[in-house]
N, CA, C and O atoms as a GROMACS GRO file, in nm:
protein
  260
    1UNK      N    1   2.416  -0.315  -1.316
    1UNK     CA    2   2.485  -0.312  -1.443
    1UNK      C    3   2.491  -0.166  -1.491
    1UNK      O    4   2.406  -0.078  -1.505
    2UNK      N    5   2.610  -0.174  -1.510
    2UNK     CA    6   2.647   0.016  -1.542
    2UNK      C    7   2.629  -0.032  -1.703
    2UNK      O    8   2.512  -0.009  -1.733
    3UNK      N    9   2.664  -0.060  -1.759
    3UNK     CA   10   2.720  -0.075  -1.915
    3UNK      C   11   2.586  -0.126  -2.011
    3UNK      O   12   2.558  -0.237  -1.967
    4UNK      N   13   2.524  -0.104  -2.086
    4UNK     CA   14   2.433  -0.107  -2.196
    4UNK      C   15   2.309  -0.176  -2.097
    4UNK      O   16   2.282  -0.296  -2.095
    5UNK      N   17   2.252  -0.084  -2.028
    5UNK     CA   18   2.126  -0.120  -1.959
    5UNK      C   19   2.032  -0.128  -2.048
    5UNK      O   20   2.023  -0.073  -2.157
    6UNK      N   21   1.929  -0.236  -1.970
    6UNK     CA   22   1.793  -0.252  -2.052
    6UNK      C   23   1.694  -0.124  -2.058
    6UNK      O   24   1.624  -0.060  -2.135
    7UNK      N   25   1.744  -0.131  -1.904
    7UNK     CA   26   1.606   0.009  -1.862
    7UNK      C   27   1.699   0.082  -1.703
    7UNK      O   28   1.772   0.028  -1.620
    8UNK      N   29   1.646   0.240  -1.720
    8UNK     CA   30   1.707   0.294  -1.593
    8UNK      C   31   1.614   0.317  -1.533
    8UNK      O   32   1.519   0.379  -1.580
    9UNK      N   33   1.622   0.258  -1.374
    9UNK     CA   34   1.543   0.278  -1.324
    9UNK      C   35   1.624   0.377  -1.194
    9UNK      O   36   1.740   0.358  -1.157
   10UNK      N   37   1.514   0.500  -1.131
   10UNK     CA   38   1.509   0.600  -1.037
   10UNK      C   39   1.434   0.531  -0.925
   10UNK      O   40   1.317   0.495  -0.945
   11UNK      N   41   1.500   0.507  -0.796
   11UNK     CA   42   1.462   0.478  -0.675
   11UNK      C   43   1.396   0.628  -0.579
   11UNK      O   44   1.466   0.713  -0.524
   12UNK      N   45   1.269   0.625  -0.582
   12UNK     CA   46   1.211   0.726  -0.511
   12UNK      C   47   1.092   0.695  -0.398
   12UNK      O   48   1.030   0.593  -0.428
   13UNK      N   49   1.046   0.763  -0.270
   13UNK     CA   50   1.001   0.732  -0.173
   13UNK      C   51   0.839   0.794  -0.228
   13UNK      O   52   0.758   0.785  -0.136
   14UNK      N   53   0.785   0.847  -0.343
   14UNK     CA   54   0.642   0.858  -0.379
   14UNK      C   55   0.660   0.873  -0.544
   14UNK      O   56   0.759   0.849  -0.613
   15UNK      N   57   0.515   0.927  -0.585
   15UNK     CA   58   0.494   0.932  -0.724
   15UNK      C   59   0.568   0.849  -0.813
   15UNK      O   60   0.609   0.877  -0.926
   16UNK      N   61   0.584   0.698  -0.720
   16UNK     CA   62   0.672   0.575  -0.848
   16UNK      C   63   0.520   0.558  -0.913
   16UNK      O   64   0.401   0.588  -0.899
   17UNK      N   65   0.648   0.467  -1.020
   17UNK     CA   66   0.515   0.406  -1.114
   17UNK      C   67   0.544   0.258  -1.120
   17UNK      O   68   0.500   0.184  -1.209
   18UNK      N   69   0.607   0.226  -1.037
   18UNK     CA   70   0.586   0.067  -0.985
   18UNK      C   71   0.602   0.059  -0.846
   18UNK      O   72   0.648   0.163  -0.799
   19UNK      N   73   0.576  -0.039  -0.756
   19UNK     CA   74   0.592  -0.052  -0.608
   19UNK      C   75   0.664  -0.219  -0.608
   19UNK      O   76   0.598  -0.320  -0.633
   20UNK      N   77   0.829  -0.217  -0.570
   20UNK     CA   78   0.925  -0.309  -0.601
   20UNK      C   79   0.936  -0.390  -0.491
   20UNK      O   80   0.960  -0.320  -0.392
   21UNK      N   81   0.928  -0.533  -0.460
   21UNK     CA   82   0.944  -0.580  -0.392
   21UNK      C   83   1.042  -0.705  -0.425
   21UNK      O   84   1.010  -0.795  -0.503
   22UNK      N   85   1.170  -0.699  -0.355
   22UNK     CA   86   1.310  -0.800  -0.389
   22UNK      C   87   1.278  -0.888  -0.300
   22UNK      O   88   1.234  -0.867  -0.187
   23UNK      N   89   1.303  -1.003  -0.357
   23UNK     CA   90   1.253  -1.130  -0.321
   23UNK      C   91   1.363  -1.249  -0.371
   23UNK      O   92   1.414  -1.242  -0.483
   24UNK      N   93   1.397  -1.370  -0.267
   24UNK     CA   94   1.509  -1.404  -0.319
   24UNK      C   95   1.437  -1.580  -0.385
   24UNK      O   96   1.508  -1.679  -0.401
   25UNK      N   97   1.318  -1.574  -0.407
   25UNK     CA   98   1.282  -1.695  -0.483
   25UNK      C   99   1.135  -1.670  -0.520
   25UNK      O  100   1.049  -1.620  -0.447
   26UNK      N  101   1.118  -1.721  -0.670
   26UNK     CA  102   0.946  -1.704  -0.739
   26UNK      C  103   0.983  -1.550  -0.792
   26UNK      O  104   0.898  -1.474  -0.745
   27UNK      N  105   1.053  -1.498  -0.850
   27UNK     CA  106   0.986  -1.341  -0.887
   27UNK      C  107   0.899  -1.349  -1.035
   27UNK      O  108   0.907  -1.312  -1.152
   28UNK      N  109   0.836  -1.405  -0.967
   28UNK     CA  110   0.693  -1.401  -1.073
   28UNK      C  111   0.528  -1.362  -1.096
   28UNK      O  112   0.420  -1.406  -1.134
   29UNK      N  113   0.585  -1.268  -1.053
   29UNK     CA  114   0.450  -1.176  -1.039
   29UNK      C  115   0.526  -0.991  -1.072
   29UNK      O  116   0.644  -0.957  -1.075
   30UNK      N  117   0.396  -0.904  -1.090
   30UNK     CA  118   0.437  -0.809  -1.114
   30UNK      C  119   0.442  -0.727  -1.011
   30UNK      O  120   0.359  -0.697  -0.925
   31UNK      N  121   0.607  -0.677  -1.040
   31UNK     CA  122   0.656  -0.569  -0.926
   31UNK      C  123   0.796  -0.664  -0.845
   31UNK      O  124   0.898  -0.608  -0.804
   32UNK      N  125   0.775  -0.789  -0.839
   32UNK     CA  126   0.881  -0.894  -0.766
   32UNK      C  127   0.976  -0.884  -0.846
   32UNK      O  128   0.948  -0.881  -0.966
   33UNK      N  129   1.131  -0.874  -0.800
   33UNK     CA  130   1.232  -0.875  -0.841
   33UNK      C  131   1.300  -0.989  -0.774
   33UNK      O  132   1.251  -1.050  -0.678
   34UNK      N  133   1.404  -1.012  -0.823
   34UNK     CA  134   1.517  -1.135  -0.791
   34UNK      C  135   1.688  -1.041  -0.824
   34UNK      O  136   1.703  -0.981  -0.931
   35UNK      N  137   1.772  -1.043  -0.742
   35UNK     CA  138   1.914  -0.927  -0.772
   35UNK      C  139   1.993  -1.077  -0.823
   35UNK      O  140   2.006  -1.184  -0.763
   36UNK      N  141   2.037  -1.035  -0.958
   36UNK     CA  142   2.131  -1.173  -0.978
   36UNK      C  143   2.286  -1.135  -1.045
   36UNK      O  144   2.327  -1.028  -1.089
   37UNK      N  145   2.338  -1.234  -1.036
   37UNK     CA  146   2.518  -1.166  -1.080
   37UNK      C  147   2.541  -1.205  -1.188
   37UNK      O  148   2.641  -1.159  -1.242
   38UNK      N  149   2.463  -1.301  -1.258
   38UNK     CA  150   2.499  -1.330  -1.421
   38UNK      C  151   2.381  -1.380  -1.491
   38UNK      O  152   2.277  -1.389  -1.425
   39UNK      N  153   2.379  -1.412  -1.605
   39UNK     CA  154   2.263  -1.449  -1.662
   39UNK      C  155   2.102  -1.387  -1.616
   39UNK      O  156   2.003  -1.453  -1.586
   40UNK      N  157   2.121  -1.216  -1.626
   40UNK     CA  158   2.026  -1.168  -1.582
   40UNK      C  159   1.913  -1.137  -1.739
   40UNK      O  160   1.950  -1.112  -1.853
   41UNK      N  161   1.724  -1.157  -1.667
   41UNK     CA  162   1.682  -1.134  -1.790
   41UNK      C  163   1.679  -0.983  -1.842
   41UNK      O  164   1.636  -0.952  -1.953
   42UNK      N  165   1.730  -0.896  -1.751
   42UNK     CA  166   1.712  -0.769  -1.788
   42UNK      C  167   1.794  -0.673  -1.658
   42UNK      O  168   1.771  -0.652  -1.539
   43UNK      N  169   1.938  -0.613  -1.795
   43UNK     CA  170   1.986  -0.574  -1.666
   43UNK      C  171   1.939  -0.358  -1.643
   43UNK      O  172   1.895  -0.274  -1.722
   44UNK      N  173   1.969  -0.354  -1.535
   44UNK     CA  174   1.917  -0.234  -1.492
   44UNK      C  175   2.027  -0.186  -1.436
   44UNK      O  176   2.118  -0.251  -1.384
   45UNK      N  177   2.014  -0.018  -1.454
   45UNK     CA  178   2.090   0.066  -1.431
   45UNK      C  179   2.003   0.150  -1.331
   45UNK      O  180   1.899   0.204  -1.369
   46UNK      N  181   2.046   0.159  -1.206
   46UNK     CA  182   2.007   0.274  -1.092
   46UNK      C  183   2.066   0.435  -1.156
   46UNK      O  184   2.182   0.475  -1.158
   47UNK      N  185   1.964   0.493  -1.197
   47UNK     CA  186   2.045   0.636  -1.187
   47UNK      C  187   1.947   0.784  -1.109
   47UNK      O  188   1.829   0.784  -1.073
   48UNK      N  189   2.015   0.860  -1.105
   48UNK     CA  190   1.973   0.958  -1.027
   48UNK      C  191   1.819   1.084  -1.089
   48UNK      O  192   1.727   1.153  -1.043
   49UNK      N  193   1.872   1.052  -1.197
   49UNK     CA  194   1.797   1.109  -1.273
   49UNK      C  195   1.757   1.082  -1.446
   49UNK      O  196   1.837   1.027  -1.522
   50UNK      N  197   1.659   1.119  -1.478
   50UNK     CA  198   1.633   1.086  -1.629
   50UNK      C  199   1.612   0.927  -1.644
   50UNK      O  200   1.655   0.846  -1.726
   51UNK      N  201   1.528   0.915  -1.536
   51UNK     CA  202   1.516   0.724  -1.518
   51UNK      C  203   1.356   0.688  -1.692
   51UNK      O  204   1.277   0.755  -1.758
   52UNK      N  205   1.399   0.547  -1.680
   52UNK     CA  206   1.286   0.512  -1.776
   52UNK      C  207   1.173   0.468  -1.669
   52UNK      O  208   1.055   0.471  -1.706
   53UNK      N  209   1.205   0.429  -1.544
   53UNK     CA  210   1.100   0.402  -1.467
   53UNK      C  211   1.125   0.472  -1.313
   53UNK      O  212   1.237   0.488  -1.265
   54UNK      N  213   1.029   0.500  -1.263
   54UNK     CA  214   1.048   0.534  -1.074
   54UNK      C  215   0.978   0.448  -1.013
   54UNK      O  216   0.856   0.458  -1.003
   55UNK      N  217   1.071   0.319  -0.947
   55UNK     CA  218   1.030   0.240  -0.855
   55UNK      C  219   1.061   0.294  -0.692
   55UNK      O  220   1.151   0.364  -0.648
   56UNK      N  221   0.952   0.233  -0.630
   56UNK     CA  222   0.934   0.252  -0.474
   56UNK      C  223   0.920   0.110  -0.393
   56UNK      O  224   0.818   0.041  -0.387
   57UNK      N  225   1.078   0.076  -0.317
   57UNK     CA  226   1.105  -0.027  -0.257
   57UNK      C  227   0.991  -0.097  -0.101
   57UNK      O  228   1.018  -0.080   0.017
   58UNK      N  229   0.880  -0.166  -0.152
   58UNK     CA  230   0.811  -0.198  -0.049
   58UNK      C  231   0.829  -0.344  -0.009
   58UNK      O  232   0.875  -0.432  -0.082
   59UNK      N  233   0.787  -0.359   0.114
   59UNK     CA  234   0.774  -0.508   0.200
   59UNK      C  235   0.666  -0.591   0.145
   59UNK      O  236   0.657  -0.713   0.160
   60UNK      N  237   0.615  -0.544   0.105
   60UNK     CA  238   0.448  -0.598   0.079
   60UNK      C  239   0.357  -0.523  -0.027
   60UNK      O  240   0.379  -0.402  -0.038
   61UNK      N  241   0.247  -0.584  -0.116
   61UNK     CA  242   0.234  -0.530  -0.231
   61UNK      C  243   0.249  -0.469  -0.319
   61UNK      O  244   0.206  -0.359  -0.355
   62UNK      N  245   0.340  -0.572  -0.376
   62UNK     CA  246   0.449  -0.522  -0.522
   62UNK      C  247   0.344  -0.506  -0.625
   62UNK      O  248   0.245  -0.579  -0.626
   63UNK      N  249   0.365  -0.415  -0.709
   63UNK     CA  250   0.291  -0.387  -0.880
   63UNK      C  251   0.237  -0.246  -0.854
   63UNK      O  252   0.245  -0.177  -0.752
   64UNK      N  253   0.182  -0.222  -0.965
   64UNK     CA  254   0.155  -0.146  -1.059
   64UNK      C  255   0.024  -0.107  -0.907
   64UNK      O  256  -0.005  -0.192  -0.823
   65UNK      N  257  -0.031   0.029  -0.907
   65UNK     CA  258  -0.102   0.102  -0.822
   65UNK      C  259  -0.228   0.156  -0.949
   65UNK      O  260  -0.321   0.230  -0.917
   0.00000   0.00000   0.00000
């Protein structure tokens, strides 16, 4: 979602401050995401810079470090 984001988040390979793991059922735990096309609880904007958060896309243990 480009248009009135909740939160921007910066995709980076260290010094995140979450560890993101996309998941396509249960994102209920912290760090698990779900990508959805409507009725999202919070939409997010990818940007390059000046993010509100820096997440780091992992396979396995999602959250907070």
């Amino acid at each position: 979602m480009n248009s009135f984001p909740d939160l921007k988040v910066q995709i980076v390979e260290s010094f995140e401050d979450l560890d993101v793991k996309i998941v396509e059922s249960f994102p209920d735990d912290c760090g698990k995401i779900k990508i959805v096309e409507s009725f999202p609880d919070v939409k997010v904007q990818i940007v390059e810079s000046f993010p509100d958060l820096k997440v780091k896309l992992v396979t396995s243990f999602p959250g907070v470090k």
